[in-house]
KETOR-792168 format. One line per field, with one value per residue (C-alpha): chain; x, y, z; residue in three letters; residue number from 0. Coordinates in steps of 0.001 Angstrom, whole numbers, plus 500000, padded with zeros to 6 digits. Layout:
// KETOR-792168
mol = c(A:...)
east = c(X:...)
north = c(Y:...)
up = c(Z:...)
type = c(ALA:...)
seq = c(NUM:...)
***
This chain:
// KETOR-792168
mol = c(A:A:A:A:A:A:A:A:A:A:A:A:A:A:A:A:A:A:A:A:A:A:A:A:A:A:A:A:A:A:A:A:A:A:A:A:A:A:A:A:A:A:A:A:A:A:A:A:A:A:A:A:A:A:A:A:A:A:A:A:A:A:A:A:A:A:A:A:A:A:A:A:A:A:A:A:A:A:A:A:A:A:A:A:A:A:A:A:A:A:A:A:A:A:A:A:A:A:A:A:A:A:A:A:A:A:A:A:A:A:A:A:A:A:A:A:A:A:A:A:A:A:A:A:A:A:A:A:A:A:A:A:A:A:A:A:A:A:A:A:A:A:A:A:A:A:A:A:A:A:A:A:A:A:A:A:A:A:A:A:A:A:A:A:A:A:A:A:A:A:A:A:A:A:A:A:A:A:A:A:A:A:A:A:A:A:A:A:A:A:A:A:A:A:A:A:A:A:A:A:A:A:A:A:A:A:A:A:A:A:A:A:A:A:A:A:A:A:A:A:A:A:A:A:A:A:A:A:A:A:A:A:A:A:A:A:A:A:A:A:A:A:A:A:A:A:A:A:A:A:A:A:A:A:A:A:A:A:A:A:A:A:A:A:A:A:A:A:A:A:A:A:A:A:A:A:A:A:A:A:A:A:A:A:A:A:A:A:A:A:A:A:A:A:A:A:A:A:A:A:A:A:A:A:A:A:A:A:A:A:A:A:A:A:A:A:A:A:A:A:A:A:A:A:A:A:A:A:A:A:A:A:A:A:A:A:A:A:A:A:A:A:A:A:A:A:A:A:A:A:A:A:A:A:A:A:A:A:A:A:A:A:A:A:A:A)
east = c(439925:436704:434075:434102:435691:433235:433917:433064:434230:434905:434344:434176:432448:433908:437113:438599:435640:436473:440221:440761:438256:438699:435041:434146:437170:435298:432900:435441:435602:432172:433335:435544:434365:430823:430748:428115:428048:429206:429881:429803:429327:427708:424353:424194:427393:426866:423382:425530:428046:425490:424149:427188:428144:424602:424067:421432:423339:425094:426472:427011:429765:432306:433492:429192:429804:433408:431159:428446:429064:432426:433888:437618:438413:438136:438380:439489:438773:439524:442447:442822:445326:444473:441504:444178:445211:442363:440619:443533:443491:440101:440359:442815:441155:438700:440791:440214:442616:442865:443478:444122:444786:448147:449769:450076:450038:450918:454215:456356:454433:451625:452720:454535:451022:449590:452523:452148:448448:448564:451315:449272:446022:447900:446468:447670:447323:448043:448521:447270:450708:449136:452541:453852:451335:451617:453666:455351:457362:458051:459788:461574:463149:463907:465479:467636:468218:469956:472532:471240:471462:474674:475465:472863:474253:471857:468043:465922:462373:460127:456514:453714:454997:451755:450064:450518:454920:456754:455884:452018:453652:456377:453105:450534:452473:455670:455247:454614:458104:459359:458248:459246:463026:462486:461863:464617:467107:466727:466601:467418:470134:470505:468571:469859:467623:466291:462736:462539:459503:459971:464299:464912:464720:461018:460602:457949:455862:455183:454084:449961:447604:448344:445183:444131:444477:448180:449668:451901:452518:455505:457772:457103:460763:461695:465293:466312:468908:468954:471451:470568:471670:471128:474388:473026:472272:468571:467306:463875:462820:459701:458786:455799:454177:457389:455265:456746:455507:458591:456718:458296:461369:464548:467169:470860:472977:476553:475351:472067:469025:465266:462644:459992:456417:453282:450011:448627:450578:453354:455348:458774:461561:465318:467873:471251:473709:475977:476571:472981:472634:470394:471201:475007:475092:472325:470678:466915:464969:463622:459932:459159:456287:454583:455348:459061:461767:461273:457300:454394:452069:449964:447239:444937:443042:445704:442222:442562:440398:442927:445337:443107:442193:445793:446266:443705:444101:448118:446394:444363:446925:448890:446182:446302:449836:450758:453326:453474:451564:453685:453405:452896:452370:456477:456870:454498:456053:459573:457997:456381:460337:461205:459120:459172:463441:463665:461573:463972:466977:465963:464676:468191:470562:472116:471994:469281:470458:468161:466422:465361:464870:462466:458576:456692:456188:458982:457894:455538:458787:460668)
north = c(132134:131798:128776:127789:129524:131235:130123:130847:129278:131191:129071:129810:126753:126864:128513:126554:124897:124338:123165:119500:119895:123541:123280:120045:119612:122064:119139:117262:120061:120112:120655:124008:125172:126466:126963:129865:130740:130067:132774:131063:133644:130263:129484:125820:125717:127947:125719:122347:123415:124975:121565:119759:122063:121434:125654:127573:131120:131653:134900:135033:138248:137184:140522:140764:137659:138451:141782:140171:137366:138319:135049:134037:131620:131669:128562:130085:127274:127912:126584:129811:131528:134310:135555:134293:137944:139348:137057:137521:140905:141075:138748:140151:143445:142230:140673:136499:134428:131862:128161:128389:126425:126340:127736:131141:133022:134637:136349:137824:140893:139608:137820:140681:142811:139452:139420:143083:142830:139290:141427:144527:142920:139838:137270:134084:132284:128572:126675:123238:121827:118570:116918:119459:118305:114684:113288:111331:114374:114943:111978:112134:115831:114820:111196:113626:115873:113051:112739:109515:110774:112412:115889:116705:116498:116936:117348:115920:116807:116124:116927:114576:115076:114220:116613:119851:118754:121270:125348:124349:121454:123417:125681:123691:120661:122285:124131:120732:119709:123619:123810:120530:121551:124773:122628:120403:122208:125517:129088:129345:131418:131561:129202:128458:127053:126211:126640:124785:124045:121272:121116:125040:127733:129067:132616:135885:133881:131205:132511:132468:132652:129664:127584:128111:131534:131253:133975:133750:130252:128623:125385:121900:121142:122697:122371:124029:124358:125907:126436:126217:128193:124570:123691:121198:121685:121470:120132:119955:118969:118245:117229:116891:113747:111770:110403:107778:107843:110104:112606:113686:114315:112387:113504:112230:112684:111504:108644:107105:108491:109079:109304:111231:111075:113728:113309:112934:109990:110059:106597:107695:105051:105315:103975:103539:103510:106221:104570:105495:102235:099598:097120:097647:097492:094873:097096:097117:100323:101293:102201:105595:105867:108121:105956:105391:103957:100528:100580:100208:102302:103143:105379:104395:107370:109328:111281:114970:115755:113940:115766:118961:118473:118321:122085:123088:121793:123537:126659:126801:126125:128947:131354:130284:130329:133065:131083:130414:127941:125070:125679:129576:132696:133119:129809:130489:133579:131438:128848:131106:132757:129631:129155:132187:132475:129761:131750:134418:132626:131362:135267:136731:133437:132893:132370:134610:135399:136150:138417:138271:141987:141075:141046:140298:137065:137051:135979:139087:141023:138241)
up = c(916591:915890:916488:913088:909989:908065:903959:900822:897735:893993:890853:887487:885199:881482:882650:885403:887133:890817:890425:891707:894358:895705:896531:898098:900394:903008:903109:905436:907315:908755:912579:911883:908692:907663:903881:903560:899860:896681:893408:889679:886356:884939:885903:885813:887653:890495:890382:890700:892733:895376:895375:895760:898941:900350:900361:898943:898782:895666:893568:890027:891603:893647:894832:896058:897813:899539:900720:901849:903527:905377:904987:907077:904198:900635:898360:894670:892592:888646:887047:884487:885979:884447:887065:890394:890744:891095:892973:895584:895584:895976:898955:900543:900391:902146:905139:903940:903734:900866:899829:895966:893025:891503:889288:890899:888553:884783:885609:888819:888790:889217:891692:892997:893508:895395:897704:898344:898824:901511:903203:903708:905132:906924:905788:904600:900905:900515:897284:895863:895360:897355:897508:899498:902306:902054:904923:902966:902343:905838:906614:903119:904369:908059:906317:903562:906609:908685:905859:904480:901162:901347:899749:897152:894063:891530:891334:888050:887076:884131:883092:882043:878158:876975:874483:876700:876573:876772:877613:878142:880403:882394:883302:884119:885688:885904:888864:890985:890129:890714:893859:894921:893851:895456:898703:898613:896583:898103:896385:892440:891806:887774:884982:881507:879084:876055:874327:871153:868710:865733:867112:866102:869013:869043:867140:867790:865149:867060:869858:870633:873668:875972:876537:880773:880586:880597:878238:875566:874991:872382:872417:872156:874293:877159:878704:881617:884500:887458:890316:893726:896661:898646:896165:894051:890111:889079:885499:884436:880820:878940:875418:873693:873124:874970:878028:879515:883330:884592:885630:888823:890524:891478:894062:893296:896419:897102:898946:896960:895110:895899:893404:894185:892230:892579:894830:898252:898620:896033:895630:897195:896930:898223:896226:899118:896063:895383:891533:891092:888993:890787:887793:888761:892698:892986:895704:895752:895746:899689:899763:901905:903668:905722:908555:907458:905378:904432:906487:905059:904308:907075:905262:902728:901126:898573:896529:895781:898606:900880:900142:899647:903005:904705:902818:904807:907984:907508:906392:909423:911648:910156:910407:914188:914997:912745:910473:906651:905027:904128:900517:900782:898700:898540:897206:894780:893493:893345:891606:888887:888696:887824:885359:883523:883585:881584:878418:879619:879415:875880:874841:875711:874776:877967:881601:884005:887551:890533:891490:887546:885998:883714:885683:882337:880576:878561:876017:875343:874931:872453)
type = c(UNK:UNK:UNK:UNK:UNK:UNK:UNK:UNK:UNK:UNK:UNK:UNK:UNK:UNK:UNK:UNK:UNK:UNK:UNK:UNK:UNK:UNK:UNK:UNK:UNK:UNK:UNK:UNK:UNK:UNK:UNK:UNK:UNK:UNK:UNK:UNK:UNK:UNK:UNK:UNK:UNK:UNK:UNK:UNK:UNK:UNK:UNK:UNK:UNK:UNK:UNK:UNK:UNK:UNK:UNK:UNK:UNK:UNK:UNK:UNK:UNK:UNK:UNK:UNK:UNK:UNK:UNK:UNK:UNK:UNK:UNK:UNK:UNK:UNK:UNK:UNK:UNK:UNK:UNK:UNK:UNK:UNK:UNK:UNK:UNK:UNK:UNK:UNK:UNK:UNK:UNK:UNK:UNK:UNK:UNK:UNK:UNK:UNK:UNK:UNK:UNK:UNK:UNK:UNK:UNK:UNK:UNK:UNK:UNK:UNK:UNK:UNK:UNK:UNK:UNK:UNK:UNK:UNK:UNK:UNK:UNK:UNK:UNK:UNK:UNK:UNK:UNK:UNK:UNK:UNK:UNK:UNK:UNK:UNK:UNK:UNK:UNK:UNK:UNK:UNK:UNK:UNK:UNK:UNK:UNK:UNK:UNK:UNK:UNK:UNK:UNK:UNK:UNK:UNK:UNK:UNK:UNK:UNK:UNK:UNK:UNK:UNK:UNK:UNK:UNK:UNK:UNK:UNK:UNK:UNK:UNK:UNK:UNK:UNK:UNK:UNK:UNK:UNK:UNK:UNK:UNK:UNK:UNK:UNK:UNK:UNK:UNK:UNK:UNK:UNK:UNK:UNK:UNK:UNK:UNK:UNK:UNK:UNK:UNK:UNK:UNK:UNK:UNK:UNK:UNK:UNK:UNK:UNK:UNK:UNK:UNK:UNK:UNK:UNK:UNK:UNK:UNK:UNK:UNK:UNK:UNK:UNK:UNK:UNK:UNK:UNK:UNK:UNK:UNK:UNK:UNK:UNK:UNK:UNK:UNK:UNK:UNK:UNK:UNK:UNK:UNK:UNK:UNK:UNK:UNK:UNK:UNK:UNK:UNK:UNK:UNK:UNK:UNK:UNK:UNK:UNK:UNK:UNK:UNK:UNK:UNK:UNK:UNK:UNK:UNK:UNK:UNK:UNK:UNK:UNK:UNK:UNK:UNK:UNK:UNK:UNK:UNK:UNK:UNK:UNK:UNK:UNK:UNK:UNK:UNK:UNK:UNK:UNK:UNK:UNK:UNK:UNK:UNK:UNK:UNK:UNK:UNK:UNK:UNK:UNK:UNK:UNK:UNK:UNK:UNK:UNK:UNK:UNK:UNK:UNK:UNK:UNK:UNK:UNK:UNK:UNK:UNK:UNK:UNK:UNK:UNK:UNK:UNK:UNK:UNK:UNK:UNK:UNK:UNK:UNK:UNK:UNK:UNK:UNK:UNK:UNK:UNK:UNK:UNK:UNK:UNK:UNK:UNK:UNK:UNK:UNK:UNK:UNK:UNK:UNK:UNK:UNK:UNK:UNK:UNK:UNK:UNK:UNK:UNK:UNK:UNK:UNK:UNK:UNK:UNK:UNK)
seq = c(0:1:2:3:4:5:6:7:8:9:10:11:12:13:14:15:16:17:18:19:20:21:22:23:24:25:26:27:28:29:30:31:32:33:34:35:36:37:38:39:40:41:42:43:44:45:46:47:48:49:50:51:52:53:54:55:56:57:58:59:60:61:62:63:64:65:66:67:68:69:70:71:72:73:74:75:76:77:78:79:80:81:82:83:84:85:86:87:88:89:90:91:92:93:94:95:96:97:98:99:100:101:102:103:104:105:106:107:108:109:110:111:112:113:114:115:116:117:118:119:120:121:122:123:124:125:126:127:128:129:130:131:132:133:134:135:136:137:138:139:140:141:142:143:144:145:146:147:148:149:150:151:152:153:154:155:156:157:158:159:160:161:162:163:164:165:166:167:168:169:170:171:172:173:174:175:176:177:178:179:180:181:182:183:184:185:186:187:188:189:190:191:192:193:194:195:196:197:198:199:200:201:202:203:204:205:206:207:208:209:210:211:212:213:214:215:216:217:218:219:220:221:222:223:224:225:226:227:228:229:230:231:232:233:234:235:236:237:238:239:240:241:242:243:244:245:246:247:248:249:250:251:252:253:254:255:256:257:258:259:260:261:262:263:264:265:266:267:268:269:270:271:272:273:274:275:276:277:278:279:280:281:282:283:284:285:286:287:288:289:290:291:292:293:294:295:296:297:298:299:300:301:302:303:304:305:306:307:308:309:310:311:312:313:314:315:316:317:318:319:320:321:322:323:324:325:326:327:328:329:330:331:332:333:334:335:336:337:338:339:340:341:342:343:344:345:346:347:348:349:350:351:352:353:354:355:356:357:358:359:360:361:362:363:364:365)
***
């Protein structure tokens, strides 16, 4: 391994920016990381965000930079999704492995190519699903895995529901609660949903460019359910303009229910009541920490670049030891599946099975 990992970090200012702090996490890194360069198309930004790193080498190319500077690490920063698979490819190319924002991806074949291409050159990708890192969710998986919960019954997401509810929603925040179902639930096996826009299914008219560089975009509701090879049945929903702080997901099992909420360091609370009704048992809702159940809270800092920063620290540990990521490029892909079945399942009126047939955004074929 070497001294220190030799980084570069990809913005793009106007579409995307830097993520949630793609960029300055490396500055917490100081004693294995040297950030070397920085590429931005936008002037001022590359300007700002060369400041911000404390670096005077920038590129308005990031392909020139990825040549020149022969970096270990890459930080791809935008949020447009539209520009990940290249930037991968274009990484991986070039032997670096990547820390990435989420989502993945625009559809399973792109995600397909990105696969192919980390696979080829051996390198690793991890995503900014920060949950996934916080170790909260540790204890919450060895606690579930003890039996405390019970059988896993039933799994329950939603989005924000603010003014991106429903298909905009299932995208953009979506994929937190995906791939947090995808953890505990296990593999999806089939989806049935619903895309509706104003109550009525959503129709070819409807459908326009998704803001973010996500693709074709319709639907102001999104139903959807999901079987899981792990046993349970999955249900996510979102609905424009319906935000009522449920953004999330809760985990039913046979013996009590956990409620799970997004971040560094998510609230995570266990219910021990197999009627699921605190009002009805009397029970009182168990904090989880990452020091326990029912223990407070040991750590104090839950910012992006907290949690940013544990990403990292896995990725690097990966890259040493040879292992996935703990949210990885395959959980990525599964997560974008996930997503794009359900505008499957409502383009073809009934239930998708894996591995889905269709590659495309499905909605480009409605």
């Amino acid at each position: 391994m070497p001294a220190k990992h030799r980084v570069v970090v990809i913005g793009h200012t106007g579409r995307g920016n830097y993520g949630h702090g793609i960029d300055t996490v490396w500055t917490r890194l100081k004693d294995t990381c040297e950030v070397l360069a920085v590429s931005d198309p936008d002037d001022t930004g590359r300007a700002e965000a060369a400041k911000r790193l404390g670096i005077s080498k920038t590129f308005a190319d990031y392909r020139q930079m990825l040549d020149e500077m022969k970096p270990t690490i890459v930080g791809i920063g935008p949020r447009w999704v539209d520009q990940h698979k290249d930037m991968v490819l274009a990484c991986a190319e070039r032997g670096a492995h990547m820390f990435m924002e989420k989502p993945l991806c625009r559809s399973p074949a792109e995600a397909d190519e990105m696969v192919a291409a980390c696979q080829k050159h051996d390198v690793k990708l991890a995503l900014a699903h920060q949950t996934r890192y916080s170790p909260k969710l540790q204890v919450l998986k060895e606690f579930i895995e003890a039996g405390n919960l019970g059988e896993i019954l039933e799994l329950r997401g939603r989005g924000k529901e603010d003014t991106r509810g429903g298909s905009e929603d299932l995208w953009v925040l979506g994929s937190h609660v995906m791939n947090l179902i995808n953890f505990f639930g296990g593999d999806p096996k089939w989806c049935f949903a619903q895309v509706k826009q104003d109550g009525q299914p959503i129709t070819k008219s409807q459908i326009k460019d998704g803001p973010e560089g996500l693709g074709p975009l319709a639907g102001d509701t999104v139903s959807a359910m999901y079987g899981m090879d792990g046993g349970a049945t999955a249900y996510f929903g979102s609905k424009r303009n319906a935000n009522g702080g449920r953004f999330g997901l809760t985990i039913y099992g046979s013996k009590g229910v956990v409620e799970i909420l997004t971040g560094t360091l998510p609230s995570v609370q266990f219910l021990p009541d197999p009627a699921w009704s605190a009002g009805r048992s009397g029970k009182a809702w168990i904090p989880i920490s990452s020091a326990g159940v029912g223990k407070p809270e040991p750590l104090k800092d839950s910012s992006p670049d907290a949690g940013n920063h544990l990403a990292v620290l896995d990725l690097m540990a990966a890259i040493e030891k040879d292992r996935e990521p703990e949210c990885s490029l395959e959980e990525g892909k599964t997560t974008i599946e996930m997503i794009c079945a359900v505008f499957e399942s409502q383009r073809t009126g009934g239930p998708v099975q894996w591995p889905l047939k269709t590659r495309v955004n499905p909605l480009s074929l409605l």
